[in-house]
C-alpha positions in Angstrom: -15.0 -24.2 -39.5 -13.0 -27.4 -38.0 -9.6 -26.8 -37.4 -6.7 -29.1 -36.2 -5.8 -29.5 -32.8 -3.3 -31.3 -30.7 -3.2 -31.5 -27.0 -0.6 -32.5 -25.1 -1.8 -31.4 -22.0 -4.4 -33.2 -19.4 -6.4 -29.9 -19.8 -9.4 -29.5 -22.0 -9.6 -28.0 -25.5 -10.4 -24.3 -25.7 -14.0 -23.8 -26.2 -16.6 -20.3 -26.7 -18.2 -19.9 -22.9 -21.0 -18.3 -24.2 -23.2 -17.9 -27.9 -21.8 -14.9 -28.4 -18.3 -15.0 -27.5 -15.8 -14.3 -30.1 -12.7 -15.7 -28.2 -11.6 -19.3 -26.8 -10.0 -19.7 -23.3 -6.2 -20.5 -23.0 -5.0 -22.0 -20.1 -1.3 -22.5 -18.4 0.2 -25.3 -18.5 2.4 -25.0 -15.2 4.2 -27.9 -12.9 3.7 -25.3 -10.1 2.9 -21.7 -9.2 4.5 -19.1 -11.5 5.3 -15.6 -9.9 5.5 -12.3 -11.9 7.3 -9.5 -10.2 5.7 -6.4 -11.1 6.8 -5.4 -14.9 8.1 -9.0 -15.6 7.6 -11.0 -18.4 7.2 -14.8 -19.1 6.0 -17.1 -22.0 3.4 -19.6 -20.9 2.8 -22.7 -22.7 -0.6 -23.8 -23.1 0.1 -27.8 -24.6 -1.8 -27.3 -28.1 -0.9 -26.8 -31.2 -2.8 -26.0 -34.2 -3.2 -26.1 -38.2 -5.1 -23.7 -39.6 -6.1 -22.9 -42.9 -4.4 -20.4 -45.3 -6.1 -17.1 -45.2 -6.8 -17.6 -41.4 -4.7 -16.4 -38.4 -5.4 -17.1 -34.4 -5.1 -14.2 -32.3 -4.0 -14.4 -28.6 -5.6 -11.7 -26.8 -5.7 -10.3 -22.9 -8.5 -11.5 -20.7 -10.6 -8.0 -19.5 -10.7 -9.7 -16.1 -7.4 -10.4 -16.1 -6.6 -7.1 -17.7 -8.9 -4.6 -15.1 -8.4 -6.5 -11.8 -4.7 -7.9 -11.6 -2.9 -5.6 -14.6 -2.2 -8.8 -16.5 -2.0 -8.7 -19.9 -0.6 -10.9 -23.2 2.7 -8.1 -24.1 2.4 -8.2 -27.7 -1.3 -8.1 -28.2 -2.7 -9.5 -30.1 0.1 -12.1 -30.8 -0.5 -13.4 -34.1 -0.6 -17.5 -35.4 0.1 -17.8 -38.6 -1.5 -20.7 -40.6 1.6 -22.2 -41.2 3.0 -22.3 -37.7 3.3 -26.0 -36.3 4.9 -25.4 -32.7 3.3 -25.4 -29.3 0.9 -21.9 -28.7 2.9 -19.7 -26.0 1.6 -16.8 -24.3 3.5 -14.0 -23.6 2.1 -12.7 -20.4 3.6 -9.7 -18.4 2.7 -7.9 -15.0 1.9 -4.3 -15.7 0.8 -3.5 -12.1 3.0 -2.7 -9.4 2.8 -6.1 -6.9 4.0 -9.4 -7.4 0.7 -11.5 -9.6 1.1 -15.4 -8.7 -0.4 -17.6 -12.0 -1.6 -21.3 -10.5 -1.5 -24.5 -13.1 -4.4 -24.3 -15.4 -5.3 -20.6 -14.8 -7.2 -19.2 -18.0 -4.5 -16.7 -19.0 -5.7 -15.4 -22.4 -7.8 -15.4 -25.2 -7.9 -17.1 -29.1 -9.6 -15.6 -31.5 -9.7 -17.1 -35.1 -9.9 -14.4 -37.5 -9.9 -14.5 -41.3 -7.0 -12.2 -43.4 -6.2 -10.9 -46.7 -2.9 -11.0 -48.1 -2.2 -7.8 -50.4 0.0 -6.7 -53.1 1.4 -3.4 -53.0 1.1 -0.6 -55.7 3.6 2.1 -55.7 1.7 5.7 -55.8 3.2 9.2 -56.3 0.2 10.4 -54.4 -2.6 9.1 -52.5 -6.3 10.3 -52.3 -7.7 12.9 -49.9 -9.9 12.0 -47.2 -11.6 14.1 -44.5 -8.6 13.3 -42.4 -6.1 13.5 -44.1 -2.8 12.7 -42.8 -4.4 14.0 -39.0 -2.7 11.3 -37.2 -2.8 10.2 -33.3 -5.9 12.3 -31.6 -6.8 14.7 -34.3 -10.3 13.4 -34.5 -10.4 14.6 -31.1 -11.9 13.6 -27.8 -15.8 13.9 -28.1 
């Protein structure tokens, strides 16, 4: 699939690492340093900007590494791109550990995933079928 981009940054375009990777790296574009206290929040450009096509969305996920070792994570993940947003891709990045996480210029901060969607049109039910689990909601499959 080719997609647009546009980079305004000196950075380069996001690119798979590996064969088998499903996600892009994102990185900050920062003039210096930024420093998140420990719960803090911050929306971190990244200089592109992308047109995808209808029935596709980009997803901006966590890095693991990121996630495991510092407690950084993207805050509402994943944050979804709609195909027709035009503006400049932001990350919204907060601390969840409990000391001060320092982001240099050009860090990989996240992930982009493009995924394909459906669009769906409602029907209003009086009832809906059974299933084995019913309406057993958070944890009633249980733990093993």
């Amino acid at each position: 699939m080719i997609i647009k981009i546009r980079n305004t940054s000196n950075l380069p375009l996001p690119a798979y690492a590996t064969e088998g990777s499903a996600g892009m790296d994102l990185r900050a574009v920062l003039d210096s340093p930024l420093t998140l206290a420990p719960l803090d929040r911050a929306i971190v450009k990244t200089g592109l900007f992308i047109e995808l096509p209808l029935g596709y969305e980009a997803q901006v996920r966590p890095r693991s590494g990121l996630a495991a070792k510092l407690g950084l994570s993207v805050l509402n993940a994943p944050g979804t791109i709609d195909a027709d947003y035009r503006g400049e891709i932001g990350v919204i990045l907060v601390n969840l550990s409990n000391e001060p996480i320092i982001i240099p210029p050009q860090e990989r901060i996240a992930q982009l995933v493009v995924a394909k969607h459906e669009r769906v049109i409602w029907k209003v039910a009086d009832s809906l079928s059974d299933s084995e689990r019913s309406s057993g909601g958070f944890g009633s499959t249980g733990t093993k």
